[in-house]
Biopython code that builds the backbone (N, CA, C, O; Angstrom):
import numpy as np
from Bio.PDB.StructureBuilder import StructureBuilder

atoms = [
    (1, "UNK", "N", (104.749, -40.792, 119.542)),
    (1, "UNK", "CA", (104.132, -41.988, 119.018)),
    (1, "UNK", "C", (103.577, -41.745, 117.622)),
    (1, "UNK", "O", (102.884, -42.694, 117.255)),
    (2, "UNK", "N", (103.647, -41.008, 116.956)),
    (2, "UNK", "CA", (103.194, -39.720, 115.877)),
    (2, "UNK", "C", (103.782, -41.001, 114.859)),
    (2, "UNK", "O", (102.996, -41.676, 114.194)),
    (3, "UNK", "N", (105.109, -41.204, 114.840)),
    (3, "UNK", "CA", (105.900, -41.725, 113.762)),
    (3, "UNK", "C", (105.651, -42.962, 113.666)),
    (3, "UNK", "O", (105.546, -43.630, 112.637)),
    (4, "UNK", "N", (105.537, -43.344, 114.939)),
    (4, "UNK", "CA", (105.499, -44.990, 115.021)),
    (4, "UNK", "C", (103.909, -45.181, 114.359)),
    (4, "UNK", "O", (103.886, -46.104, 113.544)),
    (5, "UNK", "N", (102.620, -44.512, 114.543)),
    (5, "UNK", "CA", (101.582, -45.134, 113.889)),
    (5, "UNK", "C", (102.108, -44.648, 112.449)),
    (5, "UNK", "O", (102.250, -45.457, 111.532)),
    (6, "UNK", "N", (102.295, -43.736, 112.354)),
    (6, "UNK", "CA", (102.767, -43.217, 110.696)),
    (6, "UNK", "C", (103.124, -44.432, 109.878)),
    (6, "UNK", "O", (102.392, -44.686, 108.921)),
    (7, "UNK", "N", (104.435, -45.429, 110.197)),
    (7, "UNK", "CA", (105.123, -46.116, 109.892)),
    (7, "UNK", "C", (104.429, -47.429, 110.252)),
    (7, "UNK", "O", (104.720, -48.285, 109.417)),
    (8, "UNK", "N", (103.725, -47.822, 111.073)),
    (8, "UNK", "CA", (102.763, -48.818, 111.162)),
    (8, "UNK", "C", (101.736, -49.142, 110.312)),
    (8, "UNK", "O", (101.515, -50.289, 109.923)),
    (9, "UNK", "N", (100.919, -47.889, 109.927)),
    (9, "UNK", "CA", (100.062, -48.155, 109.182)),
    (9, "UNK", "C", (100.764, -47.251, 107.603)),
    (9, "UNK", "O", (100.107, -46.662, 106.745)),
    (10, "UNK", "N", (101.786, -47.376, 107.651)),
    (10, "UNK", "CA", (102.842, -47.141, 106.010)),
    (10, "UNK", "C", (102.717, -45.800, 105.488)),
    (10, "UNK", "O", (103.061, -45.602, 104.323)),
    (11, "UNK", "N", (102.336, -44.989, 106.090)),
    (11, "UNK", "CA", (102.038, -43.543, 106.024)),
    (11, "UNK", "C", (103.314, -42.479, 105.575)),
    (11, "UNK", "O", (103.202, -41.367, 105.057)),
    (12, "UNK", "N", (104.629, -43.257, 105.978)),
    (12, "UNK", "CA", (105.905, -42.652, 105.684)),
    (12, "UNK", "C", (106.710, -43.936, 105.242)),
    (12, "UNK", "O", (106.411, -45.092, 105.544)),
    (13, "UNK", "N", (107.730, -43.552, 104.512)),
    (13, "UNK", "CA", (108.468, -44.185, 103.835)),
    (13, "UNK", "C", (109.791, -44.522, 104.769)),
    (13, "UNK", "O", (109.981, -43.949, 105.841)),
    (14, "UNK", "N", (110.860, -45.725, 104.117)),
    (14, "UNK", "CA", (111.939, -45.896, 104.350)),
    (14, "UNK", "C", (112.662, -44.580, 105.383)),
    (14, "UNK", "O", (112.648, -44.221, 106.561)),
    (15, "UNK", "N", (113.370, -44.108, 103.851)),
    (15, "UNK", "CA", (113.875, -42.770, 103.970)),
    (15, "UNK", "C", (113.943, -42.005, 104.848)),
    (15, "UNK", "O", (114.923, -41.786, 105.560)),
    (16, "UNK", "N", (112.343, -41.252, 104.908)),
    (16, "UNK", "CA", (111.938, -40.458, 105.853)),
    (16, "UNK", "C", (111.989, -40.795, 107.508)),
    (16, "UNK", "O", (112.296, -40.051, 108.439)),
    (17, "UNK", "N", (111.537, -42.312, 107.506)),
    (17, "UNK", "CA", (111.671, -42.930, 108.233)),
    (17, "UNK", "C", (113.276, -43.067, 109.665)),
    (17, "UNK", "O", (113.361, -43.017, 110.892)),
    (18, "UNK", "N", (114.262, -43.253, 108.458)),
    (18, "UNK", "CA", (115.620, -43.168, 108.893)),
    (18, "UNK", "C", (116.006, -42.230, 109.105)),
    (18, "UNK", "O", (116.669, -42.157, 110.139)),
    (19, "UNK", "N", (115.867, -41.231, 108.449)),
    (19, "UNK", "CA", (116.067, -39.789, 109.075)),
    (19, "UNK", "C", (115.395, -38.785, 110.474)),
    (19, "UNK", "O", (115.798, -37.885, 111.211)),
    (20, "UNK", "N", (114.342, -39.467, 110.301)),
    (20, "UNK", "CA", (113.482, -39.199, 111.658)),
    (20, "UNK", "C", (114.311, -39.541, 112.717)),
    (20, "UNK", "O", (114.772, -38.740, 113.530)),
    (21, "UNK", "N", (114.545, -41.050, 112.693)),
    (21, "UNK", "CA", (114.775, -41.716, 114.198)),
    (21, "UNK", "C", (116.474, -41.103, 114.173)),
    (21, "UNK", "O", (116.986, -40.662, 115.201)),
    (22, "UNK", "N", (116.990, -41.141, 113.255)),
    (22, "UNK", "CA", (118.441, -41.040, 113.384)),
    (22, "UNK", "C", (118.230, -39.944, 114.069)),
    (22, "UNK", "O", (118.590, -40.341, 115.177)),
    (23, "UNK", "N", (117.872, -38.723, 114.240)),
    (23, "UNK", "CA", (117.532, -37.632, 114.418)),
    (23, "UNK", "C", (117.168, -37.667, 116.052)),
    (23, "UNK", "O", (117.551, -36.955, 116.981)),
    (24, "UNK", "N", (116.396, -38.637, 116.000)),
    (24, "UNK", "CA", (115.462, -37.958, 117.248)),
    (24, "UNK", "C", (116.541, -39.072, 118.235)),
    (24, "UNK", "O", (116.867, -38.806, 119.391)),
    (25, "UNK", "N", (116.866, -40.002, 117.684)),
    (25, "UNK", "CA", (117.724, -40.920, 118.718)),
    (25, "UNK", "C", (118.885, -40.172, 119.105)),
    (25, "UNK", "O", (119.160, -40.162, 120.305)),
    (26, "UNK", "N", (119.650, -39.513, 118.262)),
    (26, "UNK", "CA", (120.801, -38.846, 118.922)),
    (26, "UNK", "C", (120.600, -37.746, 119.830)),
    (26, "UNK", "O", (121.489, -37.273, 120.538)),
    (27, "UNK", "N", (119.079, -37.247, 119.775)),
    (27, "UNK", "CA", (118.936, -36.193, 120.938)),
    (27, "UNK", "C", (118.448, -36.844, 122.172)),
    (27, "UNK", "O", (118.648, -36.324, 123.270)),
    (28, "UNK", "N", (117.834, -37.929, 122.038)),
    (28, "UNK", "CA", (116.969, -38.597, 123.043)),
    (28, "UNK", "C", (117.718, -39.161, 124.271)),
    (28, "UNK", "O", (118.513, -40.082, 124.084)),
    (29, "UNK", "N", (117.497, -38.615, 125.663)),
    (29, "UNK", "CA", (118.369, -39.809, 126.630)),
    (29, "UNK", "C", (117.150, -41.241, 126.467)),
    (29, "UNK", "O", (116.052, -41.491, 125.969)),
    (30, "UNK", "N", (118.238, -41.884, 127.259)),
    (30, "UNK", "CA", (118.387, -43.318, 126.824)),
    (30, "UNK", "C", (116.957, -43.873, 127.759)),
    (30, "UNK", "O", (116.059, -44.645, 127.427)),
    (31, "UNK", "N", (117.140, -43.284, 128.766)),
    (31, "UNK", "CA", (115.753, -43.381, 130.254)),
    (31, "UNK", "C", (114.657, -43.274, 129.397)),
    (31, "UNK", "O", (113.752, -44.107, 129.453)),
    (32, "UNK", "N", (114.620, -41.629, 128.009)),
    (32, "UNK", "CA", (113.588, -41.551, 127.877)),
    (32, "UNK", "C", (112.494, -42.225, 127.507)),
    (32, "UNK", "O", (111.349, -42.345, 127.942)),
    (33, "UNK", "N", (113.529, -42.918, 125.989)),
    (33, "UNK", "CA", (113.193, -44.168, 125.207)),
    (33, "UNK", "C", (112.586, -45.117, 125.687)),
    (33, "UNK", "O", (111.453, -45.560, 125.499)),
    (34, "UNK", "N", (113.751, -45.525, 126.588)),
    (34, "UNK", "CA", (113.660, -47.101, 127.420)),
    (34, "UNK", "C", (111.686, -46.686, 127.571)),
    (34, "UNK", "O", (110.811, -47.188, 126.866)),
    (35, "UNK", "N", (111.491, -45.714, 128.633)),
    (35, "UNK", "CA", (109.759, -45.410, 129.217)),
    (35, "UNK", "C", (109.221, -45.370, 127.834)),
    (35, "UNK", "O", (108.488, -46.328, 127.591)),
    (36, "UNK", "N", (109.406, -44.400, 126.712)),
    (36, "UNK", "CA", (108.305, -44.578, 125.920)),
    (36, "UNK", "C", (108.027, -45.550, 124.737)),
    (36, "UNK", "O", (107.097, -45.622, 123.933)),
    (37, "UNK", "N", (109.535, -46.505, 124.977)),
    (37, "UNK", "CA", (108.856, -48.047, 124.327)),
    (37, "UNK", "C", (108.284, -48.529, 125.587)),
    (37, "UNK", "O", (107.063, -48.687, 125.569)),
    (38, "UNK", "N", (108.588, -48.661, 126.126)),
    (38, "UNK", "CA", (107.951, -49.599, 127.343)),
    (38, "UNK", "C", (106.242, -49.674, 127.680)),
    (38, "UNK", "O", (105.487, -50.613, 127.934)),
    (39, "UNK", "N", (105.979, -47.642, 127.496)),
    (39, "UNK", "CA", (104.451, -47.517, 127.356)),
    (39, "UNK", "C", (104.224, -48.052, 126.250)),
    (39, "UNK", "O", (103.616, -49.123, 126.228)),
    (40, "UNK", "N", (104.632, -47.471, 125.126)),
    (40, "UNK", "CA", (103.877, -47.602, 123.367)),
    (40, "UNK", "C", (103.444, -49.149, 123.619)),
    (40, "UNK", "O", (102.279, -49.543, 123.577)),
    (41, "UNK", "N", (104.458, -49.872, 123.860)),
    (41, "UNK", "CA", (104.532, -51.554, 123.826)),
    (41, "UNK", "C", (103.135, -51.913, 125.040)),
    (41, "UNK", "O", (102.186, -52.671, 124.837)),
    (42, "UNK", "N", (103.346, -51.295, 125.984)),
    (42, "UNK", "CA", (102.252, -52.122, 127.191)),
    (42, "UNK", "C", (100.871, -52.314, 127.012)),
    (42, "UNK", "O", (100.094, -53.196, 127.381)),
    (43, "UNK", "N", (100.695, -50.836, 126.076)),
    (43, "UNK", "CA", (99.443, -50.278, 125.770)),
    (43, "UNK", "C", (98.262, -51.400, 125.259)),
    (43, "UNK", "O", (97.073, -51.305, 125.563)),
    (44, "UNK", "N", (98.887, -52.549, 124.364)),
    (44, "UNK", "CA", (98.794, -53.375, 123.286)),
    (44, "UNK", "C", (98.233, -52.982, 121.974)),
    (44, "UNK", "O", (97.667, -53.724, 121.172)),
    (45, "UNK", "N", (98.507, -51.488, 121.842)),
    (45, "UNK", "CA", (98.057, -50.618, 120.898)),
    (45, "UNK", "C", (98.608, -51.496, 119.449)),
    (45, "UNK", "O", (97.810, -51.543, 118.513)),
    (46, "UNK", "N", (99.816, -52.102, 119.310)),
    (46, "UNK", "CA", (100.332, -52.309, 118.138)),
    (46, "UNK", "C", (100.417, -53.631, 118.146)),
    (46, "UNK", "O", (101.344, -53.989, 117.419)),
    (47, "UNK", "N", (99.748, -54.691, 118.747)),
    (47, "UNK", "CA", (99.325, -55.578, 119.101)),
    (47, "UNK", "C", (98.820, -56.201, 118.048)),
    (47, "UNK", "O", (97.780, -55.740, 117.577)),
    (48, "UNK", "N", (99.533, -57.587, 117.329)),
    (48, "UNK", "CA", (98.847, -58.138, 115.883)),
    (48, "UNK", "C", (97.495, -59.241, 116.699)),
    (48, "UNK", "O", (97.484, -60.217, 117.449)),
    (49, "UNK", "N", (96.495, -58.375, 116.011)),
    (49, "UNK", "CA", (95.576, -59.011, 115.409)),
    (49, "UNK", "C", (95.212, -60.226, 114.664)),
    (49, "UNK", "O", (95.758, -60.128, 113.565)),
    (50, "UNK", "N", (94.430, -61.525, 114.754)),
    (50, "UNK", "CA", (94.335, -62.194, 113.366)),
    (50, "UNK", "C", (93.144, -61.781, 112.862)),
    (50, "UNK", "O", (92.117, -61.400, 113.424)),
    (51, "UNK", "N", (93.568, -61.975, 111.183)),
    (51, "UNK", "CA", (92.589, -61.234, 110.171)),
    (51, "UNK", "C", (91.408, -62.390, 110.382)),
    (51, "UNK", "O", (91.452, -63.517, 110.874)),
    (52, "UNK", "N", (90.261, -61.554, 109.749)),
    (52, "UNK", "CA", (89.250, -62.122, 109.839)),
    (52, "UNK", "C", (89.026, -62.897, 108.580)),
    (52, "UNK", "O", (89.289, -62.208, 107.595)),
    (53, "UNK", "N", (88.722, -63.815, 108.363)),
    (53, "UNK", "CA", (88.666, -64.486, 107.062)),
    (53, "UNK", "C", (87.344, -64.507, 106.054)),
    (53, "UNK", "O", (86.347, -64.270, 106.736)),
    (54, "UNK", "N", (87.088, -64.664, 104.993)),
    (54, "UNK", "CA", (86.378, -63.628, 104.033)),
    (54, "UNK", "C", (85.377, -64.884, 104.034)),
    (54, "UNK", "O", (85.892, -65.903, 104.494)),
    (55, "UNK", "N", (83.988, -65.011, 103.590)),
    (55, "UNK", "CA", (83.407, -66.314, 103.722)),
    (55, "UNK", "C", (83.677, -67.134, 102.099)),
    (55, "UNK", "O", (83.165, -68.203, 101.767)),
    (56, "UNK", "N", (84.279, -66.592, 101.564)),
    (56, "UNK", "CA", (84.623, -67.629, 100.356)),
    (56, "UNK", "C", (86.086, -68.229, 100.899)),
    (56, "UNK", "O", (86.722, -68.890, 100.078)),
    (57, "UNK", "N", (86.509, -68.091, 101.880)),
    (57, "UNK", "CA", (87.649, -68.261, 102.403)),
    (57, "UNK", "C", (87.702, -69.925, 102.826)),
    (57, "UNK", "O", (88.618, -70.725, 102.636)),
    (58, "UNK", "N", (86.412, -70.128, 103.451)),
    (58, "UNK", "CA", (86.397, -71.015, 104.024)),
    (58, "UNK", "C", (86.379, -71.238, 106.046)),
    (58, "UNK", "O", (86.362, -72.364, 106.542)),
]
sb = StructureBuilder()
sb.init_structure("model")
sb.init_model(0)
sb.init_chain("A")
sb.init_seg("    ")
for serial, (resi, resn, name, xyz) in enumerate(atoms, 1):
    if name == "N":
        sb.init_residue(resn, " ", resi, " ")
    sb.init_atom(name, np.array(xyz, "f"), 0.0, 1.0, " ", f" {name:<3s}", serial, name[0])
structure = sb.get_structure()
Protein backbone atom coordinates (compact mmCIF):
# COMPACT_ATOMS: atom_id res chain seq x y z
CA UNK A 1 0.00 0.00 0.00
CA UNK A 2 3.46 1.97 0.21
CA UNK A 3 2.90 3.13 -3.56
CA UNK A 4 -0.58 3.67 -3.61
CA UNK A 5 -0.37 6.49 -0.68
CA UNK A 6 2.92 7.62 -2.45
CA UNK A 7 0.92 8.29 -5.63
CA UNK A 8 -2.18 9.54 -3.81
CA UNK A 9 -0.79 12.10 -2.05
CA UNK A 10 1.80 12.82 -5.46
CA UNK A 11 4.88 11.74 -3.75
CA UNK A 12 6.04 9.78 -7.02
CA UNK A 13 5.75 10.61 -10.42
CA UNK A 14 4.20 9.23 -13.73
CA UNK A 15 7.21 7.33 -14.71
CA UNK A 16 8.20 5.86 -11.62
CA UNK A 17 4.87 5.14 -11.13
CA UNK A 18 4.56 2.83 -14.39
CA UNK A 19 7.43 1.10 -13.77
CA UNK A 20 6.54 0.09 -10.32
CA UNK A 21 3.18 -1.48 -11.15
CA UNK A 22 4.37 -2.89 -14.49
CA UNK A 23 6.78 -4.63 -12.34
CA UNK A 24 5.00 -5.71 -9.50
CA UNK A 25 1.83 -6.74 -11.72
CA UNK A 26 3.70 -9.22 -13.75
CA UNK A 27 4.93 -10.96 -10.58
CA UNK A 28 1.69 -10.68 -8.70
CA UNK A 29 -1.04 -13.65 -8.84
CA UNK A 30 -4.19 -12.38 -9.75
CA UNK A 31 -6.06 -13.76 -6.10
CA UNK A 32 -3.43 -11.61 -4.64
CA UNK A 33 -4.42 -8.28 -6.08
CA UNK A 34 -8.03 -9.04 -6.43
CA UNK A 35 -7.65 -9.24 -1.83
CA UNK A 36 -5.40 -6.32 -1.64
CA UNK A 37 -7.61 -3.94 -3.72
CA UNK A 38 -10.48 -5.22 -2.16
CA UNK A 39 -8.87 -4.39 1.49
CA UNK A 40 -7.03 -0.98 0.39
CA UNK A 41 -10.66 -0.05 -1.10
CA UNK A 42 -12.92 -1.34 2.07
CA UNK A 43 -10.78 0.37 4.47
CA UNK A 44 -12.30 3.87 3.20
CA UNK A 45 -8.77 4.96 3.66
CA UNK A 46 -8.77 6.70 0.11
CA UNK A 47 -12.14 7.76 0.46
CA UNK A 48 -12.82 11.53 -1.11
CA UNK A 49 -13.53 13.83 1.33
CA UNK A 50 -15.37 17.30 0.72
CA UNK A 51 -13.07 20.24 1.25
CA UNK A 52 -13.87 22.46 3.79
CA UNK A 53 -14.60 25.86 2.54
CA UNK A 54 -12.50 28.96 3.58
CA UNK A 55 -14.85 31.73 5.31
CA UNK A 56 -14.28 34.29 2.55
CA UNK A 57 -15.67 31.50 0.54
CA UNK A 58 -18.93 31.96 1.51
Amino acid sequence: MRYIDMQVHRACDLMRARHYWQKTLEETPKEVLVEALSLALATGRYQEKPRKRCCQCG
